[in-house]
Steps between C-alpha positions, in 0.01 A plus 500: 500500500356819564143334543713321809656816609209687542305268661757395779545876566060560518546169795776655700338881478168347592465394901237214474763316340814543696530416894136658663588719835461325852255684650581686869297250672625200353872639650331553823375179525804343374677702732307376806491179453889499477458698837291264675709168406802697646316579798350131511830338514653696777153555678657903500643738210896529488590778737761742265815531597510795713226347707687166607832693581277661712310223642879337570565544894774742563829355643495202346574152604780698751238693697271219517774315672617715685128595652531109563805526685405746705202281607716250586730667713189710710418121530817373636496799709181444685545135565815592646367748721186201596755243581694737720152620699416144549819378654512829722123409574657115575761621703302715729264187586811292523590714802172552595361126533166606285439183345235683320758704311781234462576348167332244413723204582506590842123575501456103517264344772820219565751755510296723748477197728905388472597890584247523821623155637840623450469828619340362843733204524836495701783410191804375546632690184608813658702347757689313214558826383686616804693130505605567192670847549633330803675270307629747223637668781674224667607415202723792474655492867831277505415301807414139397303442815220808383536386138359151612247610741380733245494194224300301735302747551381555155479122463212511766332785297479345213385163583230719805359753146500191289248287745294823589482613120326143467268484769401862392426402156299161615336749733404757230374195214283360768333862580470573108382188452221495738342817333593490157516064427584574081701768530847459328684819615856383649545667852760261656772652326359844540423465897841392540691746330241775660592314888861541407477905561435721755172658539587846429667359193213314333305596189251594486472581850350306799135599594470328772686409847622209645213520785256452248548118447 
């Protein structure tokens, strides 16, 4: 037993036989390699702690919206102030006659042609116009002899608008036809409705006169 004794305590005192010390550069190297399959999985080292906080924009997911808001409404703002330019910009050739300027559903070839055959045509819309007011005001005197004249009267105004407004708009196909064959833009409808006014009333304004036929 002692035998035993002393040789287990000559093997622990002595330092070939117990655990041998890593040496610095096997720790290094251990080390690194550690290192580079962190850095090889993320393709970049993990930033600390302080470092990402930092990294973090400031305001949050509040300021970034409400930078986006603010965009929107600077948006909203300037279309708003583009539509209103253009329909001043409208208006002013609507007054003017610049088919250059107008917008562009009145800019159409067809629609230039209906408006200067109107515009240098004798209507019978105006007149109807005046028969009518005749009639509203007839209408209100209490004398049955003006009430009827003033009936008849408007009877003969509709039935004299209703032939012109289609011999105008047979008169205005033919003319748009004759230029433009496959063209599909209605101007019967619009002729008629643009006869059925006064000159100084009609938009956009006449640009020519009725000696220019």
């Amino acid at each position: 037993m002692a035998l035993l004794k002393k040789r287990n305590t000559e093997s622990e005192a002595d330092p070939a036989v117990g655990d041998e010390p890593v040496p610095a550069s096997a720790r290094a190297g251990g080390d690194s390699a550690e290192n580079a399959r962190v850095t090889a999985g993320k393709g970049r080292p993990t930033p600390k702690r302080a470092q990402a906080r930092a990294a973090r924009p400031r305001g949050g997911a509040g300021g970034a919206g409400a930078v986006r808001a603010a965009t929107g409404k600077e948006g909203r703002r300037l279309q708003r102030a583009e539509r209103r330019e253009q329909s001043q910009q409208y208006r002013t050739a609507m007054m003017s006659g610049d088919v250059n300027k107008l917008p562009p559903r009145e800019r159409a070839p067809e629609r230039v042609i209906a408006r200067d055959f109107v515009d240098t045509r004798f209507n019978i819309g105006p007149i109807f116009l005046a028969v009518a007011l005749v009639y509203f005001i007839g209408g209100l005197v209490p004398n049955s002899y003006v009430r009827l004249t003033a009936t008849y009267l408007m009877l003969v105004g509709i039935i004299a608008v209703v032939v012109d407004s289609i011999v105008l708009a047979r008169q205005v196909s033919r003319r748009v036809a004759e230029k433009y064959p496959d063209s599909r833009v209605k101007v019967r409808a619009y002729s008629a409705q643009r006869a059925l006014l006064p000159r100084r009333w009609r938009m956009p304004r006449p640009r020519v006169s009725r000696s220019d036929r």
